[in-house]
ROSE-4610 file (N, C-alpha, C; in Angstrom, 1 decimal, always signed):
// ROSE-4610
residu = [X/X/X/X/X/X/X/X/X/X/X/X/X/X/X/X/X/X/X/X/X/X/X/X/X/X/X/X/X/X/X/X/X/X/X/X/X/X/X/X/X/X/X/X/X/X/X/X/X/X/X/X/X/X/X/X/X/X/X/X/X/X/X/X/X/X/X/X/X/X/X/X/X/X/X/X/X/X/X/X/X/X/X/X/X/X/X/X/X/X/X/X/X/X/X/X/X/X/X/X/X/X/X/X/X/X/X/X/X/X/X/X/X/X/X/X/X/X/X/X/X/X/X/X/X/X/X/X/X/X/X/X/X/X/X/X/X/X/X/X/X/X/X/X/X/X/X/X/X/X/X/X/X/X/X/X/X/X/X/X/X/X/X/X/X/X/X/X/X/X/X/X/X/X/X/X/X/X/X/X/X/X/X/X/X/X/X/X/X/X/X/X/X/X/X/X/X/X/X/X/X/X/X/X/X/X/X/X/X/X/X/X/X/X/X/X/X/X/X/X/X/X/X/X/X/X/X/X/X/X/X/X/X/X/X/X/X/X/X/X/X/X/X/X/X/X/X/X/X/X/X/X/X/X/X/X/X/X/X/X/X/X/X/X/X/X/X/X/X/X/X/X/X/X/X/X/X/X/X/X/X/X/X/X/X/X/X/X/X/X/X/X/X/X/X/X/X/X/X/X/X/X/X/X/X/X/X/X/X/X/X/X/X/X/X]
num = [1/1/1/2/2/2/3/3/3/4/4/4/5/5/5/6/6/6/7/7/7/8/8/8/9/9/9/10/10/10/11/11/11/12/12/12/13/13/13/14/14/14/15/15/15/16/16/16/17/17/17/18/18/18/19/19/19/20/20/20/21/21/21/22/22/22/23/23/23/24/24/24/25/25/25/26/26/26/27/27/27/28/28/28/29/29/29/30/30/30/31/31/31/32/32/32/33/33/33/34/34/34/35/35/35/36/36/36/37/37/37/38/38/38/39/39/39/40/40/40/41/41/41/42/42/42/43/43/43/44/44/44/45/45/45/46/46/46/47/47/47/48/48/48/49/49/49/50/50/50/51/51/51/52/52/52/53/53/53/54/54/54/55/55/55/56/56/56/57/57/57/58/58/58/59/59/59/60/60/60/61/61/61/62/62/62/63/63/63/64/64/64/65/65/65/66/66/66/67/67/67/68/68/68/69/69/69/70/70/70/71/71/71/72/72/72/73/73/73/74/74/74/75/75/75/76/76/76/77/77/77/78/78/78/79/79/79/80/80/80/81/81/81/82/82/82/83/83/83/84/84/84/85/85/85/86/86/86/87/87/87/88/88/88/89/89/89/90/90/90/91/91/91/92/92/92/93/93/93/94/94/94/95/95/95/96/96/96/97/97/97/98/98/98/99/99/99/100/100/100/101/101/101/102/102/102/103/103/103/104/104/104/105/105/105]
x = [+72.6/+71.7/+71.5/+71.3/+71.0/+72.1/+73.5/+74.8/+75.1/+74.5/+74.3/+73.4/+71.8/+71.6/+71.8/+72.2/+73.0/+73.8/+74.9/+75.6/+75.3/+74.1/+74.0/+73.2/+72.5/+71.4/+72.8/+74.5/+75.1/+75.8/+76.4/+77.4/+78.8/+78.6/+80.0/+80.4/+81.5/+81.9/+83.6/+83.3/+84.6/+85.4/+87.2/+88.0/+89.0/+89.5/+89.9/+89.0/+90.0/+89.5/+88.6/+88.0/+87.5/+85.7/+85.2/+83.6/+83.1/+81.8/+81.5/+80.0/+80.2/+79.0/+78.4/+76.8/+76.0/+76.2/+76.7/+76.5/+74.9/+74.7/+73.3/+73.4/+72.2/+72.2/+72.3/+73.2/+73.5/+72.3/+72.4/+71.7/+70.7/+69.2/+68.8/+68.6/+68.8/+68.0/+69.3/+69.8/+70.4/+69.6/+70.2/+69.5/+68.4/+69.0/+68.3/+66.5/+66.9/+65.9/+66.0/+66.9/+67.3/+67.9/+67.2/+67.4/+68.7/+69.2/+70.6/+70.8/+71.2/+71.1/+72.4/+72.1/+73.2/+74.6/+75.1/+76.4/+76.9/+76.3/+76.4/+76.5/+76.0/+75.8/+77.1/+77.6/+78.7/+78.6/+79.9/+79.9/+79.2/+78.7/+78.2/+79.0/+79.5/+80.3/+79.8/+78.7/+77.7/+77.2/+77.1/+76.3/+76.4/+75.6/+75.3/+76.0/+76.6/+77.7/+76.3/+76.8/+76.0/+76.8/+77.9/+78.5/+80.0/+80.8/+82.0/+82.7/+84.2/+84.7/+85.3/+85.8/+86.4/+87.0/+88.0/+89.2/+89.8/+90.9/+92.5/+93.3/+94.0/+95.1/+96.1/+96.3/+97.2/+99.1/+99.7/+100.7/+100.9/+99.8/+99.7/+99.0/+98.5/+97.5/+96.4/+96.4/+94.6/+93.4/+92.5/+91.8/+91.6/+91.5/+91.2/+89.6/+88.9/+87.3/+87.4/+86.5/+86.2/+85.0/+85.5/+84.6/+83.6/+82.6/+81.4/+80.7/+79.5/+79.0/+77.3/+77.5/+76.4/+75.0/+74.7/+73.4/+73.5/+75.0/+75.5/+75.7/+75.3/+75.7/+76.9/+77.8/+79.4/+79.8/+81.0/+81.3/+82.6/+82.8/+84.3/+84.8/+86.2/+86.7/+86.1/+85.8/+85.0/+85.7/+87.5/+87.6/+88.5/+87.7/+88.8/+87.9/+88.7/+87.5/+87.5/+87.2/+86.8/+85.5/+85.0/+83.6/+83.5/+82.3/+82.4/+80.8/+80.3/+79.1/+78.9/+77.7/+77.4/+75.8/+75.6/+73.9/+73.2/+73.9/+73.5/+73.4/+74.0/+74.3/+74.8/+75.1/+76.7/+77.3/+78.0/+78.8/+80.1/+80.8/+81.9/+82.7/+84.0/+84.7/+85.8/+86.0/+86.5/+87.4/+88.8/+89.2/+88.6/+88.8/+88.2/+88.8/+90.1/+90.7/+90.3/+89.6/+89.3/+87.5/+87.3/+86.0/+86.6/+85.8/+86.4/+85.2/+83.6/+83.1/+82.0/+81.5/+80.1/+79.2/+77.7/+77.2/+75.9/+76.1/+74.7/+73.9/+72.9/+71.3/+70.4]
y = [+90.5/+91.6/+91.6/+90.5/+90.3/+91.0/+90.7/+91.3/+92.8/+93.4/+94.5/+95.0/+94.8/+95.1/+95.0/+93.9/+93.6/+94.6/+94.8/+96.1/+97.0/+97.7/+99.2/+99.3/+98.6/+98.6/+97.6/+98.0/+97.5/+98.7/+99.2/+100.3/+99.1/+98.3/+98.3/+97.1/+96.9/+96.1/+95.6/+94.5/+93.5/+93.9/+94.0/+94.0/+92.4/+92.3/+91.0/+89.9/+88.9/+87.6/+88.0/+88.7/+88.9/+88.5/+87.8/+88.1/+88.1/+88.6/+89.5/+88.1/+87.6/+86.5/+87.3/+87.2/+86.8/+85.9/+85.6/+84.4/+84.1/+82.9/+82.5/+82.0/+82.4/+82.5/+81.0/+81.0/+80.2/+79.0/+77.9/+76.9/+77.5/+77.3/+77.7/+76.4/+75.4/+74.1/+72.7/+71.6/+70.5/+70.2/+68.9/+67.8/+67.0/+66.8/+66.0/+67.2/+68.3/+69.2/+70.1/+70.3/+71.1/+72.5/+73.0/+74.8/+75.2/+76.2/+76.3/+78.2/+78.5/+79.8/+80.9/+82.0/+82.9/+82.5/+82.1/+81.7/+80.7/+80.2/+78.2/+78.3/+78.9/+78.9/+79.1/+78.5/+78.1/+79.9/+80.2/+81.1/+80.2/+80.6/+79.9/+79.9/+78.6/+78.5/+78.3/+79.0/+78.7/+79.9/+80.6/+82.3/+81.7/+83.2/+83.1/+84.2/+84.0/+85.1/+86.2/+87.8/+88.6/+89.8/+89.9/+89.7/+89.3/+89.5/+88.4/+90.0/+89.9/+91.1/+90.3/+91.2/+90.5/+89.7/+89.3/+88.2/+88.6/+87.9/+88.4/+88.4/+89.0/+89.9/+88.7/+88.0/+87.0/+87.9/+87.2/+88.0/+88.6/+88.0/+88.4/+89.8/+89.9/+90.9/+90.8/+89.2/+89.1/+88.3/+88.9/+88.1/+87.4/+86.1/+85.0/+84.9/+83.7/+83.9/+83.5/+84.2/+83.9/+82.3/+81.4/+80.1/+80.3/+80.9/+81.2/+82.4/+82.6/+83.6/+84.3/+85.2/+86.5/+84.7/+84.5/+83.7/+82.0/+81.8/+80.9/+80.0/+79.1/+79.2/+78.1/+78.6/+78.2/+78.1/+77.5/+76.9/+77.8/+77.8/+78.8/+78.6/+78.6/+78.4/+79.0/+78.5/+79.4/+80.8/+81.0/+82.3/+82.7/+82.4/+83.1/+84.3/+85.2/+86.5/+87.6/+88.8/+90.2/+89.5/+90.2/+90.6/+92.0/+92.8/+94.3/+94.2/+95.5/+95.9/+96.9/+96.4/+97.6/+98.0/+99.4/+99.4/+98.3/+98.5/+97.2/+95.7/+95.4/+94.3/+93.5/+92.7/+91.7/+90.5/+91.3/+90.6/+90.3/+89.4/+88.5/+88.8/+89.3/+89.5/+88.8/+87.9/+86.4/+86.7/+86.0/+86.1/+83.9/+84.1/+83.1/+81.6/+82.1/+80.6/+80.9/+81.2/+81.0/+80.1/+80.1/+79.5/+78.1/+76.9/+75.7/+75.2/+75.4/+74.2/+75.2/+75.0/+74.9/+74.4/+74.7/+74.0/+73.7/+72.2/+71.9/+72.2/+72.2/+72.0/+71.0]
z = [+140.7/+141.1/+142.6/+143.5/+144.9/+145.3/+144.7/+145.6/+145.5/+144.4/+144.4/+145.9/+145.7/+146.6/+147.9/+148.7/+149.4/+149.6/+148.9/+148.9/+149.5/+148.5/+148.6/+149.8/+150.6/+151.7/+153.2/+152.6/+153.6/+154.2/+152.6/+152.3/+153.3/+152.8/+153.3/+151.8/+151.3/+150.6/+150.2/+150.6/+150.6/+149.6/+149.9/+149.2/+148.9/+147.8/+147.2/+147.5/+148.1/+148.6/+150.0/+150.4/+151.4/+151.5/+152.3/+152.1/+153.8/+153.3/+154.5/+155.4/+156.0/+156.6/+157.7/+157.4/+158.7/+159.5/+160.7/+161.5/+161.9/+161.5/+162.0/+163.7/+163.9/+165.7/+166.6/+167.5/+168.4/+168.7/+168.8/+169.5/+170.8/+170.6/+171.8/+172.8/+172.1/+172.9/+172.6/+173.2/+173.0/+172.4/+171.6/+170.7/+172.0/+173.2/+173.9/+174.6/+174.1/+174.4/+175.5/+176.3/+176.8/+176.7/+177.3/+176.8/+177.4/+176.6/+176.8/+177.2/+178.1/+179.2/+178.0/+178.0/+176.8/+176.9/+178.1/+179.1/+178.3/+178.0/+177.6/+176.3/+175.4/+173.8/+173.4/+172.4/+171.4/+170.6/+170.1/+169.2/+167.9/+166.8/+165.7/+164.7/+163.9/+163.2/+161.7/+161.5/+160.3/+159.4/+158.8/+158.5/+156.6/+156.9/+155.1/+154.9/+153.7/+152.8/+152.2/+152.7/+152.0/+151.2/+150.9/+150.3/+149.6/+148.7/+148.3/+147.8/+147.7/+146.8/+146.5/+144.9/+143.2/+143.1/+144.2/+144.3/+144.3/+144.7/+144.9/+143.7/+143.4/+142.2/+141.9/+141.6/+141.4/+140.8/+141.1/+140.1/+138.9/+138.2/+136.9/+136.2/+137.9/+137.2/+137.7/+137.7/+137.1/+138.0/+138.4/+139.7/+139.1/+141.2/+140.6/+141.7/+140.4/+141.3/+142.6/+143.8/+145.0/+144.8/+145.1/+145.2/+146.0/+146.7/+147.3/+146.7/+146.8/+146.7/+147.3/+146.9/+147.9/+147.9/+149.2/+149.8/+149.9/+150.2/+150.2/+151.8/+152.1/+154.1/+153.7/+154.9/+154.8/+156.3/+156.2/+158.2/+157.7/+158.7/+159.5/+161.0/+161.2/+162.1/+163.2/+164.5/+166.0/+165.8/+166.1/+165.9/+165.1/+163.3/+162.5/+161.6/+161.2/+161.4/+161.8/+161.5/+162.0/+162.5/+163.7/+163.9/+163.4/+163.0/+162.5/+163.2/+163.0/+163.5/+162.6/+161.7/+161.3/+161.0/+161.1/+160.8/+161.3/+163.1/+163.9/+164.2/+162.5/+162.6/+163.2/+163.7/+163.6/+162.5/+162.0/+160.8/+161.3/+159.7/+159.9/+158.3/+159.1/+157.6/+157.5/+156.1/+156.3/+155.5/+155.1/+153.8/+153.4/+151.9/+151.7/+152.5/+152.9/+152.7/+154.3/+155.0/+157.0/+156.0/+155.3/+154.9/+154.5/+155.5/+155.4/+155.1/+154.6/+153.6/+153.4/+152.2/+151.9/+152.1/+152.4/+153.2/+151.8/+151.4/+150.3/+150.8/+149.5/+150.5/+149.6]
């Protein structure tokens, strides 16, 4: 039901293995406490999936499931990825296999 809404309040929606991440916002401060200037800040390699499409078509026909899903936070390569923009956003359109872990909690 979340990924529905999600959806319809995105209007945008992933095809096959594709999912669509928020990146969560850059480091403002070092571990040692030091504030870090816009210049200096790492692109972020962390976001939460808001939404997943059906999976990829296998030869057979027949999708196969996407292993994450819609409110999930996941790491990804610094630059593997669409950036898109949308309804002001800034979003990340991945195919699954640029998604290299899940992140527990």
């Amino acid at each position: 039901m979340a990924k529905k809404a999600a959806e319809s309040t995105l209007s945008l929606r992933p095809l096959d293995d594709r999912v669509v991440v928020e990146p969560l916002e850059a480091e403002e401060k070092t571990s040692g406490g030091i504030l870090l200037p816009d210049t200096a800040k790492q692109k972020p390699q962390q976001g939460k999936v808001i939404a997943v499409g059906p999976g990829k078509l296998s030869e057979k026909g027949e999708r196969t499931l996407v292993a994450v899903k819609v409110g999930d936070t996941v790491l990804f390569g610094k630059y593997s990825g669409s950036d898109v923009e949308v309804s002001g956003k800034e979003l990340k359109i991945l195919r699954e296999s640029d998604i290299l872990a899940k992140v527990a909690k």
